[in-house]
N, C-alpha and C positions, 0 to 999 in steps of 0.2 A: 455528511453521511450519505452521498448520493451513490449510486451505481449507474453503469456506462452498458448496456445490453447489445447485444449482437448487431442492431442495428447501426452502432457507430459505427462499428468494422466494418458493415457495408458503405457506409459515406467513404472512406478512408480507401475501401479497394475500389471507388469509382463505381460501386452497384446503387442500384436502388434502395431505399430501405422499406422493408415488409417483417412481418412476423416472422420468427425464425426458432431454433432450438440452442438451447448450450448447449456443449457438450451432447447427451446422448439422451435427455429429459426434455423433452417436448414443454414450451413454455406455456401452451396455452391450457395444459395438466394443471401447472401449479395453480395453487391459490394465494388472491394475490393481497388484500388486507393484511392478513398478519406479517406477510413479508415486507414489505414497508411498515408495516404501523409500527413495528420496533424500532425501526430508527428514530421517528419522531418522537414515539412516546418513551422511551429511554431519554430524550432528551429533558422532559418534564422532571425526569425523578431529581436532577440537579440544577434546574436551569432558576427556579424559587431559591435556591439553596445560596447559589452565585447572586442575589441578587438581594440578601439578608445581608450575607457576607462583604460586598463591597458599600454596603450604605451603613452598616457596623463601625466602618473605619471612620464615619464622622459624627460618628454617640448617637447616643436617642430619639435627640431632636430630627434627626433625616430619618430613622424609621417611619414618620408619617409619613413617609414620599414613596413605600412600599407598596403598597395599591396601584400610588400613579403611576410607578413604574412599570407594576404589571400589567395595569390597563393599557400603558404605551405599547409594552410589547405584544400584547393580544390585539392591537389596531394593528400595527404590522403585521401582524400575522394575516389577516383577513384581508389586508392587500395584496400579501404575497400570494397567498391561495387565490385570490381571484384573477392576477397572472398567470397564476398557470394553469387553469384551470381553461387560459387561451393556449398558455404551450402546449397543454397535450390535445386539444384539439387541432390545433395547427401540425405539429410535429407527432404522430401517434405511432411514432415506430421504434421507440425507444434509445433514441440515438443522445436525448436529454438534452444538458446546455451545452455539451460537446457540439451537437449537430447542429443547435441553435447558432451559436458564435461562428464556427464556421462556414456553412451554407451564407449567413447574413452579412458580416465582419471580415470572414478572411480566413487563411491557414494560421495569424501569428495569435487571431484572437483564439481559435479555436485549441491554436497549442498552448496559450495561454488557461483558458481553461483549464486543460488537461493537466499543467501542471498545478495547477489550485486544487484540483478533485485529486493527483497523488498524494499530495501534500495532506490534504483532507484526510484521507482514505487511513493515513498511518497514524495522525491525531484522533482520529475514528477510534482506535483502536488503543491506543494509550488512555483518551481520557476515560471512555467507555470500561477496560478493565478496572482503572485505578478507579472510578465509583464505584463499581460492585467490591472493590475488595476493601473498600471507605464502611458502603453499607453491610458489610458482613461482617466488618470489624466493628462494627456498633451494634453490633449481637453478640460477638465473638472476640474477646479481649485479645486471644492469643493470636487472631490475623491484625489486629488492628496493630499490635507490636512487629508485625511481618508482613505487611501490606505490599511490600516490593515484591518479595521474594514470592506473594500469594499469587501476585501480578504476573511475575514473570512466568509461574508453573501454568496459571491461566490460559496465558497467549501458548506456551509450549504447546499445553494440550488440544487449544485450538488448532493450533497448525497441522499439529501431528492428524487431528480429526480429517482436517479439508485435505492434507495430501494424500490418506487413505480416498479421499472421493465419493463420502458418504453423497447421495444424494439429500436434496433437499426435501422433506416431507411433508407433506399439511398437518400432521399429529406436532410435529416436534416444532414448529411455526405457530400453530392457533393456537397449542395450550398455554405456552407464555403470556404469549399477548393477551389474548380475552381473561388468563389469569390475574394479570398487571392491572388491564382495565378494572376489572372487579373487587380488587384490591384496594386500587385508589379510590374506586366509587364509594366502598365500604368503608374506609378511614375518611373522607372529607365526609360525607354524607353522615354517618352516627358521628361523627365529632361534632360537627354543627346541631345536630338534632338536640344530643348531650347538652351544647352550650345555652341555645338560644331556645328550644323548648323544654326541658327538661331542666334547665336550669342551673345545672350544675358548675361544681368550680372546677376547671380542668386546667392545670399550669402542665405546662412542658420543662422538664428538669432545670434549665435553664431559667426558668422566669424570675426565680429568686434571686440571680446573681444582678450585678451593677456591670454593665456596659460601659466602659470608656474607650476613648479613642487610645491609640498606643503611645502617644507622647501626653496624653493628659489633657491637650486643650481643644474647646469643643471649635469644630466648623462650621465656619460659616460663608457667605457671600457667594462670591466665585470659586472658590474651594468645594463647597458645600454641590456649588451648581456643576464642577466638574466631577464629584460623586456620584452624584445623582446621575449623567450619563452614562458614568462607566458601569453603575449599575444598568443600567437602562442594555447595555453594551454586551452587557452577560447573560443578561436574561432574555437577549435574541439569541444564543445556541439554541431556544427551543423549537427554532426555525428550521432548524439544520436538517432535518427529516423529510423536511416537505420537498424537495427536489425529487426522491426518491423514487416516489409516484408516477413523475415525468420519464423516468429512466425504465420502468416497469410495466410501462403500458400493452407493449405486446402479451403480457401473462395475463389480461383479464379478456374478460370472456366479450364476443361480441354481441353488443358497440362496443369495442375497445375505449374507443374516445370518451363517451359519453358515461359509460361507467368507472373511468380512471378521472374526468372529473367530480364525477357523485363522491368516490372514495376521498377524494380531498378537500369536500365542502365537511363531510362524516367524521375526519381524521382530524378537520382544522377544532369542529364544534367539540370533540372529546378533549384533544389538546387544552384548548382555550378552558375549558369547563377544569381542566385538573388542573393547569396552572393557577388560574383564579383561584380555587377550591383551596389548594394548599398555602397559595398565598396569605388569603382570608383568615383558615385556621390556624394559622401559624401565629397570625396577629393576636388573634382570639386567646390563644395560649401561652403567648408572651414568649415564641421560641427567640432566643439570641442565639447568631452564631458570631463567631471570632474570630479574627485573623490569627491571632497568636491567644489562645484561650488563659495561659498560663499569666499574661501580663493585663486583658482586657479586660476580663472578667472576675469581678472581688465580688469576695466572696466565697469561689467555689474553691474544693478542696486541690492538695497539693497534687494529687495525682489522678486529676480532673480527664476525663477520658471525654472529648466532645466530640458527640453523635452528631450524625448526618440528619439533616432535616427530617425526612420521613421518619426516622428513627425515633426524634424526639415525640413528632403527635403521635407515631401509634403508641408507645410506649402508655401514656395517658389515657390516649384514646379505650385502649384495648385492656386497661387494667385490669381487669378481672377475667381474664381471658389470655395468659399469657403465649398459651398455643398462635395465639392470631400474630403477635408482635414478631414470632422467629418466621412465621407464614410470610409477611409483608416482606421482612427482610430478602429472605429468598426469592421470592417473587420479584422483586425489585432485581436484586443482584442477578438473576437470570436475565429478564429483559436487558439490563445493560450488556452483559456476555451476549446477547444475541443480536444485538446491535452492532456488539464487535466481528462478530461472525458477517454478518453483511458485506464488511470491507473484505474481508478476505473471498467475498466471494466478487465481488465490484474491482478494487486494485488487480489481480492479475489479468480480469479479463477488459480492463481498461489499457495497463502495459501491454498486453498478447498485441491489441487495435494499434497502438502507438510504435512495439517494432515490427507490425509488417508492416506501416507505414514508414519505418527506414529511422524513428525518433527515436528509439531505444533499441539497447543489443538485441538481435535477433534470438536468444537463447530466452528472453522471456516471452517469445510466440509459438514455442514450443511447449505441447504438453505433454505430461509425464504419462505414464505406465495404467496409471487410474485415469487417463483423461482429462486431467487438470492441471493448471500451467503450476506445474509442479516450482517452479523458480520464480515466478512472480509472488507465491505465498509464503516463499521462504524470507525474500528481498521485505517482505512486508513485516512479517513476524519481525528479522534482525532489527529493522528502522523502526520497530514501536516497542522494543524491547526496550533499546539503547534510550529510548525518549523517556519510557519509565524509570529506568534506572538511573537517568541524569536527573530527572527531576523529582524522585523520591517518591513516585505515585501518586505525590501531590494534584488533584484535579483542582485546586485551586489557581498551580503555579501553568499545570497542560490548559486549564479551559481559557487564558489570555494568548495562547497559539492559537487557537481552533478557530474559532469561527471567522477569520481574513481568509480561508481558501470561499469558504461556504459565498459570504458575500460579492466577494470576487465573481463566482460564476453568476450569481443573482444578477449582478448589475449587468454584466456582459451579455445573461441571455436577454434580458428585458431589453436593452439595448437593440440584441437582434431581432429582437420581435418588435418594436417599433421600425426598426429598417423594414422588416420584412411585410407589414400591414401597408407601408408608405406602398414599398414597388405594386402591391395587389390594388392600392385604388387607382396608380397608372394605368392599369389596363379594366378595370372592373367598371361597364358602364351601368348596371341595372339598380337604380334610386337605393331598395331596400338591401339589397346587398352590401353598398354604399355604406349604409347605416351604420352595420354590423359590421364591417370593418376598422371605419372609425369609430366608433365605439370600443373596438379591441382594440385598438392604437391607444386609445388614450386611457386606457385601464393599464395597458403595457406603460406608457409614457409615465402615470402616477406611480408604476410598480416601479420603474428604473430611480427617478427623481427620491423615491425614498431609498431603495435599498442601496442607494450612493452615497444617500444621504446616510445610514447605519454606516456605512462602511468610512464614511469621513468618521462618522463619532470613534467607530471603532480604532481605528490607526489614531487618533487623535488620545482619546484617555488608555488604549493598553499599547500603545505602540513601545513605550520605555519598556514596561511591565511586562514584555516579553513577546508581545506581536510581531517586532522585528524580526526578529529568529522566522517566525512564519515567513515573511517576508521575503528575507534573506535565502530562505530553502524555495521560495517560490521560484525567486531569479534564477537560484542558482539552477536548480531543475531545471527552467527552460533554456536558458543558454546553453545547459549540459545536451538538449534535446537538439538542438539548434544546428549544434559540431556534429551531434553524431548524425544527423539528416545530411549536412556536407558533406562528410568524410562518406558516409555511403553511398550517394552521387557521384562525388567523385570520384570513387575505385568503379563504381559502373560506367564511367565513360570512359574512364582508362581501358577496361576489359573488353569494354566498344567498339576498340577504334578501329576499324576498317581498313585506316592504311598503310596496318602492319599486314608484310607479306609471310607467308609459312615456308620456310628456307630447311631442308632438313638438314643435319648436322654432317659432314663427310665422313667422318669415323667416332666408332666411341671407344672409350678407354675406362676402363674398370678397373678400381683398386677395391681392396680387400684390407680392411683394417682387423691386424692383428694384435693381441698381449702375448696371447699362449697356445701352443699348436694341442686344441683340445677340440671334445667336442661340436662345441656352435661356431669355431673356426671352421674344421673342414667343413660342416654343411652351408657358411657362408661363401665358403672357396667353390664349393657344386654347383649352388647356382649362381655364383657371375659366371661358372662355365657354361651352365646350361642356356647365357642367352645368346652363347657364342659370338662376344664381341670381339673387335678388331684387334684391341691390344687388353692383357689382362696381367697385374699383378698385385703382392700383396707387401704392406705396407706393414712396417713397427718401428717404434720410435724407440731410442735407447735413453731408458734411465737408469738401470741395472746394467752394467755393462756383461757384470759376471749371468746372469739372467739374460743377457739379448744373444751372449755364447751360446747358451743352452740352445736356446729357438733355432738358433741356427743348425746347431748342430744336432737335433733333432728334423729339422726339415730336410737338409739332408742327405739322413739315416735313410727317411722316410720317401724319400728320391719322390717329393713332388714335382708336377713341373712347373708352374706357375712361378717365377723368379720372387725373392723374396727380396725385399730395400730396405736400409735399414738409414734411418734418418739422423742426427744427430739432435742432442737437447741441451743446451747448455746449461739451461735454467731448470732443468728437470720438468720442464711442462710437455704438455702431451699435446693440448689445442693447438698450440700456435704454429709447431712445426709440421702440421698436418695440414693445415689451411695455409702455408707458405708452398709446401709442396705442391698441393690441388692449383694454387695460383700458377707457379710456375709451368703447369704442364697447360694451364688453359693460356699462357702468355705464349707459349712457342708453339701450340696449334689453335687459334682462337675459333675456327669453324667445328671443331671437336666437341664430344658430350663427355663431361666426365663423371662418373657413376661409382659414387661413393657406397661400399657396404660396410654396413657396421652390427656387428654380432651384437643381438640384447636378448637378455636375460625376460621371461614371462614368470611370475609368480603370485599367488593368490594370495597373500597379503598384502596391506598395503605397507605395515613396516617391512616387509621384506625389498618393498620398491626402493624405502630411503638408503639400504643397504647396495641397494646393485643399481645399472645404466646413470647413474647422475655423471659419470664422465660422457657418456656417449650422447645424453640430453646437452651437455652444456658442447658439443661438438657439434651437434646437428643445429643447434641456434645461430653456430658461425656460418659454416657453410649456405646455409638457407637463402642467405645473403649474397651470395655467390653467383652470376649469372653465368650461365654453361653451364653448372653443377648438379647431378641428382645424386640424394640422400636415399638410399634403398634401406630398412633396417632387415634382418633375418632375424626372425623370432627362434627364440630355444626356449620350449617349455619347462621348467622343473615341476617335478612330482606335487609340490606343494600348488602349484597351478589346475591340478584332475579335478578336484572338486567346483572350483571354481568354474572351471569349462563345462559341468551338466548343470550347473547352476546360471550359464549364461541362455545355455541350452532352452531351457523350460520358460524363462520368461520375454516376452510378448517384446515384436521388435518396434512396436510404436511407444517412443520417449528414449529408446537407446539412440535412434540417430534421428536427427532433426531432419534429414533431407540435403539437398547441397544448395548453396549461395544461389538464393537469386539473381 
């Protein structure tokens, strides 16, 4: 769940990085807490949840390993935080593990990177909806039956939000978050009090049922111990957040540095505190969750509806108080939506960095009409649609994708920041400075050696279970990057080359392609006169022969003078004998221009387009081809085109045209 801030784009165009603005929102406006802390703490509301759920599969006896797994991932955690906690003071311009890996690594680690955080960016956004429409379907029966279709309306709406260009607020940023936080404070905090002084008996709906594994026989050994990591394995997506902070640093106030570290010592102790918390009362409560509820769990009834963790303690928690339980719900399900919202603000302006660095189409560094890369949000929306709907909104089946991009960048940037402390003690002779360098090398060095080590666990227990696919998308994105940074050096050195000479043509020769002696004929016939070339005439091919009579004898009636030619068609096709002509006229003057007109139709529909020029489209596709050749079109308005022409009128010419090819 990281984002990529302005500052890459400056590594990437060869500038410096410093503070800067997006778009037209000055960054050091924002506020920057609750814009990160959604990411991370969105992560909490499921990361206890995945980690019930994968230690379920080996029965009851591995529920006592709940704790320790928690407690593992909360020691992770407090390592990873105190890594970066060197990255952003080392790197405070928000360029994140993009500008880490690259400056330290190289361009392959850096695009490496980059395709781990797209890759991210769009699992961001699948698994992030598919929880909130999990937790709102554990309030609401009728999403819980339609959790796709809730999902996909979700993402719609989102996108449709970000390509309007809402700015980012601090009302619509803090009330979430600090709502979230207070929410969970309030469900761990009276649930525990309930239990442990008050004494009361609180089960979680679930606590009556019997837990079995799904074939019946209980695990143990090496079974048991490859459980227990992949639990271990899930309950670090509650990690995924904290990069975010690195990426954000220019939005806090200065010390930039020094208070975007404070934020995630602040961010790691809440995290930590609600993971533990939920884990605790979960136990306390006796929640079970199930992989397959319907076969796991005896006892419950046939048409067992099983709620989302949170869902189970507040239920309890808040009994007598049932306003609080649809409160949490929401509350919950917003911070996840706002989490998702994040990526779509992080992925396009991570793509925009990457194609004017030459690694993606240039049409995603283009922003649209609102000032937002209007195509990078769409590209992102379709790829976390497609991911919902393949996978049923299941955040069971999306959270063994997610977290190999997240890790990936961890280890890569730790990695850089060990290179990068090494080269500072080559030149750093002052003892105390010394210090403090190796000392951040070797906090970097502990941060790498573990989060390598997560990411071995990781590809080791979900790698069948559907990490591959990450994987696979990982490669494939960079390789895909890889061609298209070739292929755009390439045609720049072609368009380079110096030691072609500028030769001009000795004559041109204009034809006039005709069907019917109508209106957008003669005014294509005007002007190839008006450019007054050397040789000029007009061209129709006979497929009607009773029809090419006519033309004929219509032109002339009409005593043009431009000589009419009429071509033969054997096969009744129209392209081929038009591009055998054009060859032949460039074979018996090769120093010649020949200058193709072709009358096309303008219309302000677009079904009116599939009705008219598709001949003249699939004409100008050949010719293109053609060296000597220009394809000139002459536009003919139809009336259904007026509206559309004050309508092109009135809006703003930045996002109609991108600019031309660098």
């Amino acid at each position: 769940m990281s984002k990529v801030s302005v500052g890459t784009k400056r590594l990437l165009l060869g500038r410096p990085f410093r503070s800067d603005t997006t778009g037209d929102t000055p960054l050091r406006k924002r506020i920057a807490l609750p814009v990160f802390a959604s990411d991370a703490l969105s992560s909490v509301a499921y990361a206890p949840e995945e980690i019930f759920l994968i230690l379920s599969l080996a029965g009851l006896s591995a529920l006592a390993f709940t704790p320790w797994v928690g407690l593992a991932v909360a020691g992770v955690m407090v390592v990873v935080i105190a890594c970066y906690r060197q990255n952003v003071r080392a790197y405070p311009s928000g360029g994140g593990d993009y500008e880490v890996a690259t400056v330290n690594l190289g361009p392959n680690a850096g695009l490496g990177v980059g395709a781990a955080l797209l890759i991210d960016y769009v699992l961001t956004v699948a698994v992030s909806i598919s929880a909130a429409a999990a937790n709102i379907g554990s309030a609401i029966p009728f999403v819980y039956s339609n959790e796709v279709v809730f999902a996909v309306i979700a993402i719609v709406l989102l996108t449709a939000i970000n390509l309007r260009g809402i700015r980012e607020s601090r009302a619509m940023f803090a009330i979430p978050v600090y709502a979230f936080m207070a929410a969970m404070a309030a469900l761990v905090v009276w649930g525990l009090f309930q239990v442990d002084v008050l004494g009361r008996e609180l089960r979680a709906e679930s606590a009556d049922f019997e837990l079995v594994t799904p074939d019946g026989v209980a695990v143990t050994g090496l079974a048991l111990a490859f459980v227990v990591a992949k639990s271990f394995a899930s309950g670090c997506a509650a990690l995924t957040g904290v990069e975010a902070i690195h990426n954000g640093v220019p939005a806090f106030r200065s010390p930039r540095a020094r208070n975007a570290a404070t934020t995630l010592v602040m961010l790691g102790v809440v995290s930590i505190s609600f993971l533990l918390g939920l884990i605790v009362l979960a136990n306390q409560l006796g929640v079970q969750i199930a992989e397959d509820p319907t076969a796991q769990l005896i006892g419950a009834p046939e048409d067992y509806q099983q709620k989302t963790m949170i869902a189970q303690l507040a239920d309890p928690v808040f009994a007598g108080v049932p306003l609080a339980f649809y409160v949490i719900m929401t509350i919950t399900a917003l911070i996840l939506v706002l989490a998702a919202n994040t990526a779509f603000n992080g992925f396009p302006v991570l793509a925009s960095v990457l194609a004017r660095d030459k690694y993606l189409p240039r049409q995603l560094a283009t922003r649209g009409d609102r000032l937002a890369f209007s195509n990078g949000i769409v590209l992102l929306a379709v790829a976390a649609i497609v991911l919902v709907v393949a996978f049923d909104a299941q955040v069971t089946v999306l959270i063994q994708l997610y977290i190999v991009g997240v890790f990936v960048a961890f280890s890569l940037s730790q990695l850089g920041m060990v290179r990068h402390w090494t080269r500072r003690l080559e030149s750093e002779q002052i003892p105390a400075v010394r210090r403090r360098v190796q000392r951040a090398r070797a906090i970097n060095a502990v941060g790498f050696v573990l989060t390598s080590g997560v990411l071995v666990i990781v590809m080791g227990t979900k790698f069948f279970a559907g990490a591959y696919i990450a994987v696979l998308a990982m490669l494939a994105v960079f390789g895909v990057m890889k061609l298209i940074h070739r292929h755009y050096e390439s045609v720049a050195r072609e368009l380079e080359d110096s030691s072609w000479e500028v030769v001009l043509p000795s004559r041109t020769h204009c034809v006039v392609l005709v069907s019917k002696l109508h209106l957008p004929t003669l005014r294509a016939l005007a002007y190839a006169r008006a450019t007054r070339p050397d040789t000029i005439e007009a061209l129709t091919v006979n497929i009607e022969t009773a029809e090419t009579r006519v033309l004929v004898r219509e032109w002339e009636k009409r005593r043009i003078t431009v000589p009419l030619k009429v071509v033969e068609s054997p096969y009744r096709e129209i392209n081929r004998p038009v591009v055998d002509y054009v060859k032949r006229l460039r074979d018996q003057s090769p120093r010649d221009v020949v200058i193709v007109y072709i009358p096309e139709y303008v219309v302000g529909h677009w079904w009116e387009q599939l009705l008219h020029n598709q001949s003249a489209l699939r004409l100008k596709s050949r010719l293109l081809y053609e060296r000597g050749v220009m394809v000139t079109s002459v536009p003919w308005q139809l009336s259904s085109s007026d509206g559309r022409a004050e309508q092109a009128r009135d809006e703003p010419i930045i996002g109609r045209w991108g600019g031309p090819e660098d």
